[in-house]
C-alpha positions in Angstrom: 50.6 -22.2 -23.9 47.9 -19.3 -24.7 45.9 -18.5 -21.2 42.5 -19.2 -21.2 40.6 -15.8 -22.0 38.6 -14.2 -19.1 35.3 -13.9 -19.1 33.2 -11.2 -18.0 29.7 -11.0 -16.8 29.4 -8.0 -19.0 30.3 -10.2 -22.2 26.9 -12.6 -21.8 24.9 -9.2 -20.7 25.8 -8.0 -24.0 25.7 -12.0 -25.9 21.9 -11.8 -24.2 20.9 -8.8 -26.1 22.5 -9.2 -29.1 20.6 -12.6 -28.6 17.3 -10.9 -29.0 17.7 -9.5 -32.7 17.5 -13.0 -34.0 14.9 -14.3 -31.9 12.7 -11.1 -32.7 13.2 -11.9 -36.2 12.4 -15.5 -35.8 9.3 -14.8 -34.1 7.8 -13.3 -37.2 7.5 -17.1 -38.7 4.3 -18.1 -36.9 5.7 -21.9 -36.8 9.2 -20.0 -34.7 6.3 -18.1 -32.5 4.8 -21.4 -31.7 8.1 -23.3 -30.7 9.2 -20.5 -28.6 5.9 -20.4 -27.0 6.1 -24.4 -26.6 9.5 -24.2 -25.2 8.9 -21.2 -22.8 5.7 -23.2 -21.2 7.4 -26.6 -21.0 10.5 -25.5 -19.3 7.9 -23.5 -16.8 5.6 -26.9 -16.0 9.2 -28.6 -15.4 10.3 -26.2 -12.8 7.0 -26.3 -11.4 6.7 -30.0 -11.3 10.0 -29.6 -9.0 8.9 -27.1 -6.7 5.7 -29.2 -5.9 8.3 -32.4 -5.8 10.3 -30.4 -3.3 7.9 -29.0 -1.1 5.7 -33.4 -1.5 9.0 -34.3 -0.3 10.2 -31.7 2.5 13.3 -30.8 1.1 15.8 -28.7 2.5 17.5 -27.5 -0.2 17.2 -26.7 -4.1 17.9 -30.2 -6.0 17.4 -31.7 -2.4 20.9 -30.4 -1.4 21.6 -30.5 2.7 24.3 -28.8 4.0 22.7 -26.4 6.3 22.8 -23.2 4.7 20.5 -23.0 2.4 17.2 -20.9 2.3 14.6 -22.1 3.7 11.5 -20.4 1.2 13.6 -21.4 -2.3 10.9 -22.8 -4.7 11.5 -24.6 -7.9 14.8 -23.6 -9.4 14.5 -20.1 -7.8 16.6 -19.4 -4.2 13.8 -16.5 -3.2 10.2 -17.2 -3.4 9.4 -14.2 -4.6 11.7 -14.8 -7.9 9.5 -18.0 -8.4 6.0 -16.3 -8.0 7.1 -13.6 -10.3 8.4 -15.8 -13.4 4.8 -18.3 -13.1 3.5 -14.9 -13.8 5.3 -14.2 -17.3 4.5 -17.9 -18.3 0.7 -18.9 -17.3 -0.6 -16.2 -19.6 1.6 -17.4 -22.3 0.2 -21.4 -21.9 -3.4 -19.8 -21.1 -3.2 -18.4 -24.7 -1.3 -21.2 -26.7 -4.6 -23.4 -24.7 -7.0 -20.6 -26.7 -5.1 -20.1 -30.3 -5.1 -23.9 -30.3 -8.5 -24.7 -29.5 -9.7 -25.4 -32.9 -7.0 -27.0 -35.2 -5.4 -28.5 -32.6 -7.2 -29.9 -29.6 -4.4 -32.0 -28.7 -2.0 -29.4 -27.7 -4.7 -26.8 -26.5 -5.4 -29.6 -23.7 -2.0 -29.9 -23.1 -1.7 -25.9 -22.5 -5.1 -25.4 -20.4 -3.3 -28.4 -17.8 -0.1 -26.5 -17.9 -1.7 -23.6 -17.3 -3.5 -25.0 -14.8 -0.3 -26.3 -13.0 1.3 -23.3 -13.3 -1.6 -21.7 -11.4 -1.5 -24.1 -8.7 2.1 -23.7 -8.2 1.5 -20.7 -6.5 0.7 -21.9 -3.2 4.5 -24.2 -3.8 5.9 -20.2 -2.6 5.1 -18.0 0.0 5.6 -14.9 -1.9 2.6 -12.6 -1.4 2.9 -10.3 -4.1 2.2 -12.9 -7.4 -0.3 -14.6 -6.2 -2.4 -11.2 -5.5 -1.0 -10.5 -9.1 -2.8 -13.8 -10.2 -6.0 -12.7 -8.8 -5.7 -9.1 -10.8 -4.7 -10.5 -14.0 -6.3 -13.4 -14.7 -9.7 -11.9 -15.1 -8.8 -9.1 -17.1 -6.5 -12.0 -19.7 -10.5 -13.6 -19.8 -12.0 -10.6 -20.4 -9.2 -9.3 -23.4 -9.9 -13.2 -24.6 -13.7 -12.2 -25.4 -14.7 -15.6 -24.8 -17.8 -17.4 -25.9 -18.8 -19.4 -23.1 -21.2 -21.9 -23.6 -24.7 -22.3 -22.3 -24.7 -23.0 -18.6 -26.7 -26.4 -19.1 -23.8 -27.7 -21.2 -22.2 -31.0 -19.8 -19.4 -30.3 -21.4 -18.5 -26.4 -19.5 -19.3 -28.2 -15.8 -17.0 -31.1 -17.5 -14.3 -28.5 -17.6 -15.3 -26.8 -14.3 -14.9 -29.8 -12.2 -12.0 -31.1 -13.6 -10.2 -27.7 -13.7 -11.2 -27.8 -9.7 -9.9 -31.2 -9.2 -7.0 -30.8 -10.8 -5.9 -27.8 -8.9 -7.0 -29.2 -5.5 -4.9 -32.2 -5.8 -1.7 -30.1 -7.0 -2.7 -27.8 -4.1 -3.0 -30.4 -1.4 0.0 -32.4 -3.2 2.5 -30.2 -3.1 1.0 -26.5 -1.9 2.1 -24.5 1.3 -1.1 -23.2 2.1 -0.1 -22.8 6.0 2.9 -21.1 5.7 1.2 -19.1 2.6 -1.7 -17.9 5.8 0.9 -17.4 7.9 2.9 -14.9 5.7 -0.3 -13.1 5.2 -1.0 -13.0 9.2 2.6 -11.3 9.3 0.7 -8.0 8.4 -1.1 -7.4 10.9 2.0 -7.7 13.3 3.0 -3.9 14.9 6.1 -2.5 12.2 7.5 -1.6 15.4 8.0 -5.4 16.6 11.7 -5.6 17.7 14.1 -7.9 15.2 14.7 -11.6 16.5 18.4 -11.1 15.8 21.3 -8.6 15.5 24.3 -9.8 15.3 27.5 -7.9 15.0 29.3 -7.2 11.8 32.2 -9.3 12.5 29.8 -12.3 12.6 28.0 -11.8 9.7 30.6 -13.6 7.3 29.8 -16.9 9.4 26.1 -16.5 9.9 25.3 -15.8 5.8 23.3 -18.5 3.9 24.0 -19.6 0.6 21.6 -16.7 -0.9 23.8 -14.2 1.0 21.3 -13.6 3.6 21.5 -13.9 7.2 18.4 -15.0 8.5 16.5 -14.1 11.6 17.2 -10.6 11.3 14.2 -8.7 9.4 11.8 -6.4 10.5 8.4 -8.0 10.9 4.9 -6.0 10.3 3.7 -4.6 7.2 6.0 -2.2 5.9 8.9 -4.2 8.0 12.4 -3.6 6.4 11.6 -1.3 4.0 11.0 1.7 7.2 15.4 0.6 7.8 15.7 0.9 4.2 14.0 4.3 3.8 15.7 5.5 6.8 19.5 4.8 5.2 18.3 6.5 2.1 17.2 9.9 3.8 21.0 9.7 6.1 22.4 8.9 2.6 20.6 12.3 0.9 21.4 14.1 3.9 25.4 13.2 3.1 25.5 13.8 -0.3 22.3 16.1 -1.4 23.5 17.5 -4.4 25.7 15.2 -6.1 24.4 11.4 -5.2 26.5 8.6 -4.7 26.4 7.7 -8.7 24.2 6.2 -10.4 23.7 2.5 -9.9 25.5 3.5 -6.2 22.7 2.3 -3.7 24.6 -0.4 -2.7 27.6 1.7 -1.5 25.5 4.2 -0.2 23.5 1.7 1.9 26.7 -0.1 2.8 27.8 3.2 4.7 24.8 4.7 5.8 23.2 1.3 7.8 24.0 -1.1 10.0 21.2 -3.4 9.3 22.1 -6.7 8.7 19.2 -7.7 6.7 19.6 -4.3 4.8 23.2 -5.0 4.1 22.5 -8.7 3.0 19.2 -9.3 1.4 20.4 -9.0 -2.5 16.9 -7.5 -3.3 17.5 -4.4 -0.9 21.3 -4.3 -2.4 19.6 -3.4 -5.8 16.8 -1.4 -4.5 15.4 0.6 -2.0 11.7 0.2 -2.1 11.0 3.7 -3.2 11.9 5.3 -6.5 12.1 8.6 -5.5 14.1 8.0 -2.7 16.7 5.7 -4.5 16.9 8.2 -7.2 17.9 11.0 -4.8 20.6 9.0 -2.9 22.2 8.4 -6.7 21.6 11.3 -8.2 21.0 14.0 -5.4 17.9 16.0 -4.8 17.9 18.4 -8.0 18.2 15.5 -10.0 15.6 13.6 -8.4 13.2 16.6 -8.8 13.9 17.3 -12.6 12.8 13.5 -12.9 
């Protein structure tokens, strides 16, 4: 009996971009554009549609699962909020312009976009990531502006038509299924002191027991405005210090931060495993300092 063949993460890395010469080509077919485009925006207002199920129904895990462990700000499909915010970002512009290509030959599925669009924009108050909804705020008007839109005359029934039921629509999403007080509260967290004392440090030997699902061990970040990212910055300059000529390799944070903290949340939080918060910095712990300054 032949053994099943193993399979690497490297193999669908490679599968994935191989996966993009087709699709390029594909795209040149306007029709192939527009089914991508369809796709791309339906499987968004899905995932939406279950992060504002989740939070209407105050559940405690992703798909409603409850065994204690898992994170508590997981939106949608997505385990950190943050994730969530930032792919509604790569898809609202996309149904924002399917709703304006569509406008003329086919008001059918241009109403279709502008309400998906419209969901997707409300779903930003289903996460209590900070960053894509001040992205929101930047982009959107500049995507109106680059649209060159014709609006019509402000006595037109039909442009407060739209107005009012774009509001509506929104609030009750919002109101359904939003987490506008633990959205204020996140934003409140800034003006906390960066020298606030963590809730929770618990040895190393514990942290095996005390991680979540998403590998984090909660109760143990840095509150204030620049938070975790002052712990972060502080292993990368003991990591330069160790190694300042040579680096730790590139790609090497991780093992440089692994022996250079002892910050749980540091140690953990998959997002500080992959970076540091500062390029310079992170290129100098992998690269060492001469390398970082001929970048």
């Amino acid at each position: 009996m032949l053994a099943a063949p193993v399979f690497s993460p490297a193999f669908f890395l490679v599968a994935l971009v191989a996966a993009i010469l087709p699709l390029s080509d594909l795209a040149r077919s306007p029709r192939w554009a527009l089914a991508y485009a369809i796709t791309l925006t339906t499987t968004a207002v899905i995932i939406a549609g279950l992060a504002l199920a989740q939070n209407h129904t105050h559940a405690t895990g992703i798909f409603w699962r409850n065994d204690g462990r898992m994170p508590g700000a997981f939106a949608g499909t997505f385990f950190h909020h943050t994730s969530f915010g930032a792919y509604l970002n790569t898809i609202w512009p996309l149904a924002a312009g399917l709703a304006w290509i569509a406008r003329r030959r086919h008001p059918f599925l241009a109403a279709v976009s502008a309400f998906g669009c419209l969901l997707l924009l409300a779903t930003h108050t289903a996460h209590v990531g900070r960053f894509p909804q001040f992205a929101v705020l930047l982009i959107a008007p500049l995507l109106i502006l680059g649209l060159k839109p014709k609006f019509p005359s402000l006595r037109s029934p039909r442009l407060w038509l739209y107005v009012f039921t774009s509001l509506a629509a929104v609030t009750l999403l919002v109101l359904v299924g939003g987490r506008i007080d633990a959205i204020g509260e996140r934003w409140r967290l800034l003006a906390k002191p960066t020298n606030a004392v963590p809730l929770f440090k618990p040895v190393e030997a514990e942290w095996p027991r005390l991680l979540r699902d998403d590998f984090i061990i909660p109760g143990t970040s840095t509150p204030g405005f620049i938070g975790d990212r002052v712990v972060g910055w502080g292993a990368a300059l003991t990591a330069i210090a160790a190694r300042p000529l040579t680096g730790h390799g590139p790609g090497n944070w991780m093992g440089a931060a692994s022996q250079h903290t002892d910050d749980p949340f540091v140690r953990t939080f998959f997002q500080f495993l992959q970076f540091t918060h500062q390029e310079p910095l992170q290129t100098a712990v992998e690269r060492g300092v001469p390398a970082a300054l001929a970048f």
